[in-house]
N, C-alpha and C positions, 0 to 999 in steps of 0.2 A: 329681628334678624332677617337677610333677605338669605335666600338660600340659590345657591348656582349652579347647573354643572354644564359644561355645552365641550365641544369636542375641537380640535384640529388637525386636521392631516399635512406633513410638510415633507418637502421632498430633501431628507436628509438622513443620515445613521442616527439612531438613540442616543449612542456616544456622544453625538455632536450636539441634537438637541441638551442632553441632559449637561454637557458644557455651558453652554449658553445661561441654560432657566436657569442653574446654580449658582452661574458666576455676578452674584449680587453686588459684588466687590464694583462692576462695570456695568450697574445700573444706569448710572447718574448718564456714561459717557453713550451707553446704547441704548436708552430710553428717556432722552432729558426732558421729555413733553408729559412723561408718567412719575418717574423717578426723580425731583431735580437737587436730590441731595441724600447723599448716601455717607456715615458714620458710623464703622467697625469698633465696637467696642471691645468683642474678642471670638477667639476661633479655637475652637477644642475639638479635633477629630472629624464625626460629621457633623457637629453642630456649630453654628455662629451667631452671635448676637449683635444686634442692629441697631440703629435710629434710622428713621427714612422720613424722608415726607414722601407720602405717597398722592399723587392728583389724581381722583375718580372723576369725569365730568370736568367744572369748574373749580370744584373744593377739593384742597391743599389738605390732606391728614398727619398730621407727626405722628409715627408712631416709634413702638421700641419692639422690635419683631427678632423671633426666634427660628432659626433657620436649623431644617434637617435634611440632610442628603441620605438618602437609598440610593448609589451610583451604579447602572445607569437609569434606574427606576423609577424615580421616585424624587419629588423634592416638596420639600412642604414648610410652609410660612406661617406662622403663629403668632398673634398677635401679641404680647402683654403687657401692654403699657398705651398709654396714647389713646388717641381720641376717639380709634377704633377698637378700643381692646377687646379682643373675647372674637373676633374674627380670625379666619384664617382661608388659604389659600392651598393647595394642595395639587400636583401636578403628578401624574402620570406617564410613564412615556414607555408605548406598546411600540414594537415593530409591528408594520403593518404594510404584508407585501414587499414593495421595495421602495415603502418608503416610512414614514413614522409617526403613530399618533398620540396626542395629546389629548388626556383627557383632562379637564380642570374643575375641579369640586374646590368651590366658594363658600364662604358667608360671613355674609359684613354685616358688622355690629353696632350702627349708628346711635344706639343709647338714648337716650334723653336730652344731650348735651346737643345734638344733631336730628331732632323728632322732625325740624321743618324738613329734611332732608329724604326723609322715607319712600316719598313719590319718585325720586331719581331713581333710573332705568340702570341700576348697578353693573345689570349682566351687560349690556352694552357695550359699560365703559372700560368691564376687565375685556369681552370679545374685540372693541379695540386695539386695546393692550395688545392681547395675544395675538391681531393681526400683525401687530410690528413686529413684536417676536417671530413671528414665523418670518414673515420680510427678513427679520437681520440675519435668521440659522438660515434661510437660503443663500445670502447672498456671501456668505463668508467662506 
């Protein structure tokens, strides 16, 4: 497993952030270069259950992720199913000054099925990620 954690500061409310990173519903449509297929199996209170393909890098993961909201704290992704399973994601959200930060604690679980895979620069391609993230809660 690789393990992650790196930070973001974005100039926006918690609130807003924590709109944004929750709403996995509008992966697909504000993240199509990361997320390019998003399927809601069901939504219980703060939890929801997923399908996604997820793209880290070049490589496309299907997985079946479990989604928890702490609003406006906290939001966290679980893998249990799919290619990545036993992974998960984990999101943060401090007010910080007057603006807001993100802490993100990772680890992806490449398994066996994926060993040639080990060498890719994981944190990278989630601090990618979360550069867009940050890009789309600014600019909305």
């Amino acid at each position: 497993m690789t393990k992650i954690t790196f930070e973001k500061i974005v100039n926006s409310t918690p609130v807003k952030v924590f709109d944004i990173i929750s709403n996995f519903e509008n992966y697909e449509k504000l993240f199509p270069d990361y997320y390019p297929l998003i399927c809601i199996k069901s939504v219980r209170d703060e939890s929801s259950l997923v399908v996604e393909h997820l793209k880290l890098h070049d490589k496309e993961f299907v997985i079946m992720a479990k989604h928890f909201n702490d609003p406006p704290h906290k939001h966290e992704m679980r893998v249990v199913g799919g290619d990545i399973k036993g992974s998960y994601i984990i999101e943060k959200i401090i007010p910080f000054e007057l603006e807001t930060k993100i802490i993100v604690e990772a680890e992806i679980n490449t398994g066996k099925r994926f060993s040639i895979l080990k060498n890719i620069n994981y944190e990278k391609a989630l601090e990618n990620l979360y550069d867009e993230v940050v890009t789309v809660i600014e600019s909305c």
